[in-house]
RODOPA-940187 format. One record per residue: x, y, z of N, C-alpha, C in turn. Coordinates in steps of 0.1 Angstrom, whole numbers, plus 5000, padded with zeros to 4 digits. Layout:
% RODOPA-940187
XYZXYZXYZ
...
END
This chain:
% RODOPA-940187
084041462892085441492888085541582876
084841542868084641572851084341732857
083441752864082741942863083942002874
084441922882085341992890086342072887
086941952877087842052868087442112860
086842102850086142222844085942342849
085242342867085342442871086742512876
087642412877089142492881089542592869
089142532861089742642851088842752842
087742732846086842832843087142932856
087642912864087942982879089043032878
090142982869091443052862091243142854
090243142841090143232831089343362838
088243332851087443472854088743502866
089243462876090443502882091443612874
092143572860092743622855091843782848
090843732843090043872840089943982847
089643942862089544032874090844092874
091844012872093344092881093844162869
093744162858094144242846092844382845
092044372851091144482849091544632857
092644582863093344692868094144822860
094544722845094544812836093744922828
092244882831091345002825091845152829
092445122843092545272852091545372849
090145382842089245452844089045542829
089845472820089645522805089245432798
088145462793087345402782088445372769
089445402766090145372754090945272757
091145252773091845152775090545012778
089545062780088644982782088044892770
087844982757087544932740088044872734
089744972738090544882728091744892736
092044852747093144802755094144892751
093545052751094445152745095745142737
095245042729096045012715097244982715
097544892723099144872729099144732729
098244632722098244512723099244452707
100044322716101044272709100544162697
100844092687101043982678100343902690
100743852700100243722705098543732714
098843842716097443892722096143892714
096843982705095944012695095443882691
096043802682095843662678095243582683
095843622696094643462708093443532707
092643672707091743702711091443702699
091543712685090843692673090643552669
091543462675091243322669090443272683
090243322696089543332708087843372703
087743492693086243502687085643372675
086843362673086143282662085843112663
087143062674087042892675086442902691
085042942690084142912700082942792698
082042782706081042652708080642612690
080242712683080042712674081142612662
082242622667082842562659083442422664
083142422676083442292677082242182683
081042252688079642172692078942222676
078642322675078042302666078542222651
080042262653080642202640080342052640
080341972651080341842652078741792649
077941872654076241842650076041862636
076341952631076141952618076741852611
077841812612078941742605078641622604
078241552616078041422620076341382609
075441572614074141472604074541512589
075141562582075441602569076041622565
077641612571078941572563080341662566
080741692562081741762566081841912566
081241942549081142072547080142132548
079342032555078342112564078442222575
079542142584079742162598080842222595
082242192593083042262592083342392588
082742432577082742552572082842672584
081742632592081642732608083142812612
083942692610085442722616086042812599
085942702591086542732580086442902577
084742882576084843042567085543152582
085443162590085743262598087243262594
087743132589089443162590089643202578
088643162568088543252558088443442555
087543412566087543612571088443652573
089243592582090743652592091643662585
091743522573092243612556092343712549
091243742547091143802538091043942546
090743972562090944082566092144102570
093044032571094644042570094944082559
094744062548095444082537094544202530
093544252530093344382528092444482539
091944432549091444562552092344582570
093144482579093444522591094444582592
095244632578095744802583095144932578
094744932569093545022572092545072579
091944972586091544952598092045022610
093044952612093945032624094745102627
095045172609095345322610094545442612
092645362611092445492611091645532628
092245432635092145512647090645512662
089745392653088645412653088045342667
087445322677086945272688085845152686
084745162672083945072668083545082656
083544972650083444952635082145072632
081245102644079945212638080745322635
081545352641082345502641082645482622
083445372614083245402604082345432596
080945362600080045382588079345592595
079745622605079445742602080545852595
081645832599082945892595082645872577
082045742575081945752558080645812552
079645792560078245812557077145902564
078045942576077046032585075745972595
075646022602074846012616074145882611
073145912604071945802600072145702599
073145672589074045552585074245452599
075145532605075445492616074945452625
073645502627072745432635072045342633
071445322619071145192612071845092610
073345122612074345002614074844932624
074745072632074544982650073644932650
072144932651071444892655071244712650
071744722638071644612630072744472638
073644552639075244472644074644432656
073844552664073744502682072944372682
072144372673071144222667071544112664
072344152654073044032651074443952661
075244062667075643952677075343912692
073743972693073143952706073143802700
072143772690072143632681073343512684
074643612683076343532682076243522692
076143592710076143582721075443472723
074243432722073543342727073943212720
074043232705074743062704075643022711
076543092723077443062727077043012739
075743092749075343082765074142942755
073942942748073442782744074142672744
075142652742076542562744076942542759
076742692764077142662777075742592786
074942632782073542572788073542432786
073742372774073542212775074942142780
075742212780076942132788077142102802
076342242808075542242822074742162823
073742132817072742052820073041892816
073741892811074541682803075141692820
076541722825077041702834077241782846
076141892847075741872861074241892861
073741802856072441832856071641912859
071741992859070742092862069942182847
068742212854068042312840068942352830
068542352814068842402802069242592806
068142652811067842772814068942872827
068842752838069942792846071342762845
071842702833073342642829073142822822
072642842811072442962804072843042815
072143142825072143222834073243212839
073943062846075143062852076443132841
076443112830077743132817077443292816
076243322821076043482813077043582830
076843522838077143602854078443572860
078943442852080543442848081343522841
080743532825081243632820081043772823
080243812827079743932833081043962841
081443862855082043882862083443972856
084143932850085043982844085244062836
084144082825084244182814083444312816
082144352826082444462833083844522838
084244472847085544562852086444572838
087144492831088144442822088444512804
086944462803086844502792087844402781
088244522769089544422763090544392765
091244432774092144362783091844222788
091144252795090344102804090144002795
089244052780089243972772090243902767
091244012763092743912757093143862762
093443862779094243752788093343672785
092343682788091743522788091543432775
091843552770091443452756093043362751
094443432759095143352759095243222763
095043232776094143102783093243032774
092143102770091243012763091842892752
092843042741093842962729094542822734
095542822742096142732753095342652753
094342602763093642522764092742422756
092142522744091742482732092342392721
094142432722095242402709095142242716
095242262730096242102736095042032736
093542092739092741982737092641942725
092441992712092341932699093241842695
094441842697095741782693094841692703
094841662713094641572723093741462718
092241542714091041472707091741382693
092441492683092941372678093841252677
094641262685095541172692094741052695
093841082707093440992711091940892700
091140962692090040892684091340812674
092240882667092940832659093940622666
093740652677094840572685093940482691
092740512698091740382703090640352688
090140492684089040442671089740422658
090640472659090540542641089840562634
090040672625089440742616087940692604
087440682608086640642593085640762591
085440752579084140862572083140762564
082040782563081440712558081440792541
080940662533081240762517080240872517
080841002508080041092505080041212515
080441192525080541302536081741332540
082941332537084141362538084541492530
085941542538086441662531086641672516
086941522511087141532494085841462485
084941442495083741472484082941552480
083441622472082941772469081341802463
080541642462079341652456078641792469
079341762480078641872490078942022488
079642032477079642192476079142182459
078942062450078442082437076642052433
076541952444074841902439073941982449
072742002446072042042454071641972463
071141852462071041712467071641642480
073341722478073641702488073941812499
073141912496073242042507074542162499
074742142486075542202485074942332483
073642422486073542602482073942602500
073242512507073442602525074642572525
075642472523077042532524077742602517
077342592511078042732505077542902508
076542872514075643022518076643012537
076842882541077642902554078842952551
079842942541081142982538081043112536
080043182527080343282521079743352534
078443372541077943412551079243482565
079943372562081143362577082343412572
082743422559083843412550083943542544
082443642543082443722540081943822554
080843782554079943882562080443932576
081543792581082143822595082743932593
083043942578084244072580083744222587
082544232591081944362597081744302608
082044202617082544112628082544202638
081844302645082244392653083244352666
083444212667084244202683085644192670
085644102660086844142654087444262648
086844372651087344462645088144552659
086944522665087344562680088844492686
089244422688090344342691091344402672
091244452664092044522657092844642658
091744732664091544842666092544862677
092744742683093344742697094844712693
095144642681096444622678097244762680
098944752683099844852681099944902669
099744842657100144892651099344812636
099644892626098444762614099644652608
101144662610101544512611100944432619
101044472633100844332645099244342637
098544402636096944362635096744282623
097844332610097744212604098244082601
099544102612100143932615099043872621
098743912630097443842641096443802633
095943852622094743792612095343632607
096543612603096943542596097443472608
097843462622097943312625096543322632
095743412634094543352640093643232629
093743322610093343212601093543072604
095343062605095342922602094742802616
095042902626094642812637093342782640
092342902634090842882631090742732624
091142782614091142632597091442532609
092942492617093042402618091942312632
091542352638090442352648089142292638
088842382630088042362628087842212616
088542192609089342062604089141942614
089941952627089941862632088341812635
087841922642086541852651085641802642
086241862624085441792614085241642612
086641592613087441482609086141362624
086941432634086241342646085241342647
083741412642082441412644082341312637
082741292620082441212608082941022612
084141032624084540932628083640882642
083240972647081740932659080540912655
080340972644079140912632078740772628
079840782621080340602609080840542622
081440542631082040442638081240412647
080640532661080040472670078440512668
078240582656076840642657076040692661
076440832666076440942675075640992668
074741092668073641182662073041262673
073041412666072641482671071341482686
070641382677069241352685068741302697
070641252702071241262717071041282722
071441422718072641572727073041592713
074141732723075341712712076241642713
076641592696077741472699078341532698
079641562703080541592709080641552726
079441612728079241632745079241462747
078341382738078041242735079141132740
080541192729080941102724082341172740
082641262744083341302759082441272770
081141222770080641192781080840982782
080640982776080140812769081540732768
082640812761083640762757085040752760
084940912757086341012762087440912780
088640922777089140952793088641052802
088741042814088541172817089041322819
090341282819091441352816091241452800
090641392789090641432780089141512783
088341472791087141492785087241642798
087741652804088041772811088641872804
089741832795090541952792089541992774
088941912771088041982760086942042767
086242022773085142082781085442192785
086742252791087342372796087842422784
087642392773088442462759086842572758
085842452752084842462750083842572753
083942562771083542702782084542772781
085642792780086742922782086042952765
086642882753086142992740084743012740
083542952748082543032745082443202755
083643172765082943272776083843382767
085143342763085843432754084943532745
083843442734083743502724082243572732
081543512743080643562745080543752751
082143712758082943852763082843962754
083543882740084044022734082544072725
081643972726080044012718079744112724
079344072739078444192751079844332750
081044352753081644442751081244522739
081844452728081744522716079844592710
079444512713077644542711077444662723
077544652732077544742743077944912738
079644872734080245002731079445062718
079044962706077945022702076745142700
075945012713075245092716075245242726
076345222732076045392740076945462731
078145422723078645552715078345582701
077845512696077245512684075345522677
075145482690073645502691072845622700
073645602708073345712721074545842720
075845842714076345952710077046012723
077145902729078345922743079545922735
080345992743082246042737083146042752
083946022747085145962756085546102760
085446122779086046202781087546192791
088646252791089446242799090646392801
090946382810091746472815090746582821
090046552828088846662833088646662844
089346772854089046722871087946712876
087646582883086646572887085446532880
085546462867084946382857085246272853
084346202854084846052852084246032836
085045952829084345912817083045852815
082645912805081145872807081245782795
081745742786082045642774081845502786
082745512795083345372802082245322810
081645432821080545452832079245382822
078845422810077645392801078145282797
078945202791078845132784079045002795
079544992804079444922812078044872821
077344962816075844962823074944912810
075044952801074544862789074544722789
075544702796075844512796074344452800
074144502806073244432812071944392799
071344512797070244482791070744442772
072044442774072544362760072144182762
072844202772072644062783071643962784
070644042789069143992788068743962780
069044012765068143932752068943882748
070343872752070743762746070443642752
070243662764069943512773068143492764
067643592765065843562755066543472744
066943522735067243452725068143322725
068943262736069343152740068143062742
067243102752066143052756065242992750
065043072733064243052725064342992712
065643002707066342912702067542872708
067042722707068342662713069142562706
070242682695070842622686071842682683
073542632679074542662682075442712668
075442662655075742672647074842772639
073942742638072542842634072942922635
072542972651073043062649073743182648
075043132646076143172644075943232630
075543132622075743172605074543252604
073043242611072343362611072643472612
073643512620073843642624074643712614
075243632609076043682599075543692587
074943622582073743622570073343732572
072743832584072043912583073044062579
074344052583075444142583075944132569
076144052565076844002550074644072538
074044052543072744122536072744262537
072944322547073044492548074244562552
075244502556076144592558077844582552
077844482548079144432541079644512528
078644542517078944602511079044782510
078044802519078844952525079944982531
080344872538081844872545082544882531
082544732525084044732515083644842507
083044842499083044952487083145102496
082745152504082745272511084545302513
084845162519086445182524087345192509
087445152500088045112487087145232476
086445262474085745312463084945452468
085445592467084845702471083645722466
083345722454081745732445080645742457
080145622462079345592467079145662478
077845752479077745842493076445792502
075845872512074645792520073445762513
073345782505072245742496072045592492
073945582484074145422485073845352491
074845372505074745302515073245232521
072345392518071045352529070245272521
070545252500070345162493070945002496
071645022498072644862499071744812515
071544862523071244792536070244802533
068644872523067544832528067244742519
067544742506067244622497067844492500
069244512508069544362509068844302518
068344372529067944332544066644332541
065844392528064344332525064244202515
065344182509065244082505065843972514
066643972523066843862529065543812540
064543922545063843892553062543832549
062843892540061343822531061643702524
062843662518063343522513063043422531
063743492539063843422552062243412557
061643452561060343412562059243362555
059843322539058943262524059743122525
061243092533061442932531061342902544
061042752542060642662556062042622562
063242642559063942572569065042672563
066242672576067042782575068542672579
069342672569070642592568070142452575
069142382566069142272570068242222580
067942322591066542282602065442372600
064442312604063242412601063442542609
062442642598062742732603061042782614
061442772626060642802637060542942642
061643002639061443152640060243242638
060843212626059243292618059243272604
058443152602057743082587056843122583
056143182568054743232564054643102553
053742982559053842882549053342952538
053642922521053342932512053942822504
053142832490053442722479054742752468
054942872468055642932459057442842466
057542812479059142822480058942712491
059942582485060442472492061642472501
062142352505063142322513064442332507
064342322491065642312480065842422479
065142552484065742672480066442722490
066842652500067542662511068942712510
069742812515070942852513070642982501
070442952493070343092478069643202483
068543242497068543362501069343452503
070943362514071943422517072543492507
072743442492073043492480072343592470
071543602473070543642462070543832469
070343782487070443962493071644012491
072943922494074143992494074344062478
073744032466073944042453072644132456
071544122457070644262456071244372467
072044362476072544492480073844562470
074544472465075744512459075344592446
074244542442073744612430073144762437
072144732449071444862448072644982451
073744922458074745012460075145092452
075644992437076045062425075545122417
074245102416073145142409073245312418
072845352435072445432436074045532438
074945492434076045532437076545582425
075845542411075645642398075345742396
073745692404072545782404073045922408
073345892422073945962433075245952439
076146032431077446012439077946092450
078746052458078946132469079046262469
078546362474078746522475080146552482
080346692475080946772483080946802497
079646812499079246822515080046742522
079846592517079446502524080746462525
081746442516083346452515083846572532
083246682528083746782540083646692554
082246702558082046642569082446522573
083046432566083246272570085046322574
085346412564087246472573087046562581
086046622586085646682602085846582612
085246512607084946412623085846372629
087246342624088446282629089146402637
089146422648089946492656091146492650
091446672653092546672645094246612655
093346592668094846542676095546352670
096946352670096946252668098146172673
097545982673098945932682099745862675
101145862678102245812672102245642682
101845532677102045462684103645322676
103945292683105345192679105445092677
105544962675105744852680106944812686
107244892700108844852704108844732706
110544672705110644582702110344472697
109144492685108644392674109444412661
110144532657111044572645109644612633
108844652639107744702629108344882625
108344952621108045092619106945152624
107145272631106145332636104745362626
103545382629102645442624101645582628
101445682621100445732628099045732627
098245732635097045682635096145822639
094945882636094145952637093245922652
092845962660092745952677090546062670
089845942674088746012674088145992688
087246112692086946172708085846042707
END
């Protein structure tokens, strides 16, 4: 019963994908960015759709349950933290300047090289975010319908496939309304019901107002705080969130949509805080299960309930898994490979749309390798961003805000941060709390306590090498010239009819 439904409505969200992909009509701009005509509600669902995925509610509960609150929660928290703070300073700027993929900035600011060292970096790190998610779907496959770890994975990857080939961002945003929907009424639901048969308890020390977890070391306070800042900052180069910006009408709607996707992030991620800590202390659920979550809906839950969170769960992972393979995809063929959007050409089809849709695939494949090979949900989430928040965060902000700084900086800021985060990352044995199996070089010099302060130490050795080479070396003349070449000089007036925004114009790059 339990998978049946689940399957009804995973069969609603790729149904609806399909029938909306009729909008691409054969343009890649309508394909990337839903040729930029998407409203406040769209927008929103599909940004608070990337961010309140498995991660934040399986992973948020595993963590939570073994270490406290601000362990686990933060996952939801900082992302609503990102949606913050890129509401309130960078998602109209953003989406005035017209752009198809966050790479297209760091060339427009820093030229070819740049840009390819930033794609390649981004396509890494959310192959990483992809697979935390077909990891979620893999063990939820395998708890209730038993089947292989490996084949639950495959089944979530040729689902979403199904829809986001044809659809693109379109596809993505309907579904991700669906997804929002489904997600809101199961959490209210979740707490309703633990509050009403269990009630609430936390055990001492692991609750939201015991702050020993963000002050002592002792009690995990550097890795949580390396998860907040990691997700709270680093997301902000979020390439599926920028993409779902870019797609807004206008940089009001893109930055109302930041700000209710925030709070609905925060409040998601809050809750499943509250109820892991209460499945903990009350019935004594631990990871070492399953995941508790999956534990405490298999074992406990109605079934009524335990259906409509399960279908939250698979709709936002297939959501955020969608907009990963999309947005990494467009990446890689226009930013790495230097395909450009063509249209109005008889007898030519666009090759932006044709390529980037064929990319899926082998984006696909390593992220299912990396599902395969770690199989962990919160990890890594905040890995991936660790690695973005080490090399590429501070070329974004300072580049967007501060002219000084030319490619010299930049190529300073991404290699010092990203050698010192890899080398901190392969000198400590455990990475936010679990060992680290990846790739450990035992040594004596660096324990388990230095856990979290990598994430800090790169982001602050890139910020410096920035400034430092951004003295040294300030931006050229040249280099001013060419970065206002690149913007096509054609441009679109787009509106927000009937929202009461003021028009804007936006710069249209090929």
């Amino acid at each position: 019963m339990i998978i049946a439904g689940v399957g009804l409505s995973v069969l609603a969200v790729v149904l609806v994908g399909i029938v909306v992909a009729r909008k691409v009509d054969g343009d890649s701009a309508n394909y990337l960015v839903a040729g930029r005509r998407l409203g406040v509600p769209l927008v929103a669902a599909s940004l608070m759709a990337a961010a309140v995925d498995s991660n934040a509610t399986v992973g948020n509960t595993d963590l939570t349950a073994s270490f406290g609150f601000w362990a686990g929660a933060p996952l939801a928290i900082g992302l609503a933290i990102c949606l913050l703070l890129t509401g309130l300073f960078l998602a109209k700027p953003m989406n005035r300047m017209g752009l198809f993929t966050l790479g297209d900035f760091y060339r427009v600011r820093y030229g070819r090289g740049v840009e390819i060292a930033a794609s390649v970096l981004m396509i890494f790190a959310f192959a990483i975010l992809m697979a935390g998610n077909l990891v979620a779907c893999g063990f939820l496959l395998e708890r209730f319908l038993g089947i292989d770890y490996w084949v639950g994975v495959v089944i979530s990857v040729v689902l979403v496939l199904a829809y986001t080939v044809g659809g693109g961002m379109f596809s993505d945003a309907y579904t991700a309304a669906i997804q929002i929907t489904i997600t809101g009424v199961a959490t209210v639901g979740m707490l309703w019901w633990v509050g009403s048969t269990i009630g609430f308890h936390i055990a001492p020390g692991t609750g939201p107002f015991d702050l020993e977890q963000l002050t002592s070391t002792d009690a995990g306070a550097p890795i949580n705080w390396a998860t907040l800042i990691a997700l709270g900052i680093g997301d902000i180069v979020a390439i599926d969130f920028m993409q779902r910006i870019f797609a807004a009408r206008n940089p009001q709607i893109a930055r109302r949509a930041c700000f209710s996707a925030s709070a609905g992030t925060a409040f998601v991620g809050v809750a499943y805080g509250l109820i892991a800590l209460t499945a903990a202390t009350t019935l004594g659920l631990s990871p070492d299960d399953g995941p508790v979550l999956f534990t405490l809906l298999d074992d406990y839950a109605p079934a009524g309930l335990t259906i409509l969170v399960l279908s939250g769960i698979v709709a936002a992972s297939f959501s955020t898994a969608s907009g990963a393979i999309l947005a990494t995809s467009a990446v890689a063929v226009r930013n790495i490979f230097g395909v450009r959007r063509v249209v109005d050409e008889p007898g030519v089809k666009d090759p932006l749309l044709r390529w980037t849709r064929l990319a899926m695939l082998p984006i696909v494949a390593f992220g299912v390798f990396i599902a395969l090979e770690v199989a962990q949900t919160g990890i890594l989430l905040t890995l991936a961003f660790d690695l973005m928040l080490a090399g590429l965060v501070v070329p974004f902000l300072l580049g967007l805000f501060w002219k000084r700084g030319g490619t010299r900086a930049a190529v300073a800021a991404m290699a010092v941060g990203l050698t010192v985060r890899l080398v901190l990352f392969v000198l400590t044995p455990t990475m936010y709390g679990v060992p680290n199996d990846v790739l450990y070089i035992e040594n004596s010099w660096i324990d388990a306590t230095f856990d979290g302060w990598p994430t800090m130490y790169a982001a602050v050795a890139s910020l410096v090498s920035y400034l430092v080479a951004a003295f040294v070396w300030p931006r050229t003349v040249a280099e001013e010239a060419w970065a206002l070449t690149d913007v096509a000089p054609a441009r679109a007036t787009v509106g927000a009819a009937g929202e009461g925004d003021e028009e804007e114009t936006v710069p249209v790059l090929a």
